[in-house]
C-alpha angles and dihedrals in degrees: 000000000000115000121222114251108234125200110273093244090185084085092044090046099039088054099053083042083056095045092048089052088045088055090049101052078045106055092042088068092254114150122286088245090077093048092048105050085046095053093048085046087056099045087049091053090042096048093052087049088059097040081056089051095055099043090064113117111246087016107188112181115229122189100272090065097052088059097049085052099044081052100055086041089059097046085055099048085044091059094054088061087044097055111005102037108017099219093143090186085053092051091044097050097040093036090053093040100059079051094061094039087058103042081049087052095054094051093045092055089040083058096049093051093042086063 
């Protein structure tokens, strides 16, 4: 009998460990260094979780799995206003925004797999 290949979640769950952490150091008034490097980290590790997801076979997305997208695709986006085109309100609302998408994201999929 043939398992069934599941997403690898270390990666979804080490990089909202790492993201937490970057908050943290953030938060605590350490150099952006630090911020930066663990955000990138996170994205990394959230990035090779989708691609896991995606590579099931007979994926089918639930809704869990839109708002984590939607969520990397705003960091992204955020980045661009913090770099490219400087509109710190822009960066704030979008950037904060993806955070609570994702966090959104985790406790929907806790509760699908708690019924």
């Amino acid at each position: 009998m043939k398992q069934k290949q599941k997403p690898n979640k270390v990666f979804l769950y080490s990089g909202l460990g790492i993201l937490f952490i970057a908050f943290t150091f953030h938060w605590a008034g350490m150099p952006a260094y630090y911020f930066g490097v663990l955000l990138s980290i996170a994205i990394v590790f959230k990035t090779l979780f989708l691609i896991s997801v995606f590579r099931l076979k007979g994926f089918k997305p639930s809704p869990w799995l839109y708002f984590i997208l939607a969520g990397v695709a705003m960091i992204l986006i955020s980045l661009l206003f913090k770099t490219i085109f400087p509109i710190p309100v822009l960066h704030k609302i979008l950037f904060y925004g993806a955070i609570s998408l994702k966090i959104t994201g985790l406790i929907l999929m806790f509760l699908s797999r708690m019924k």
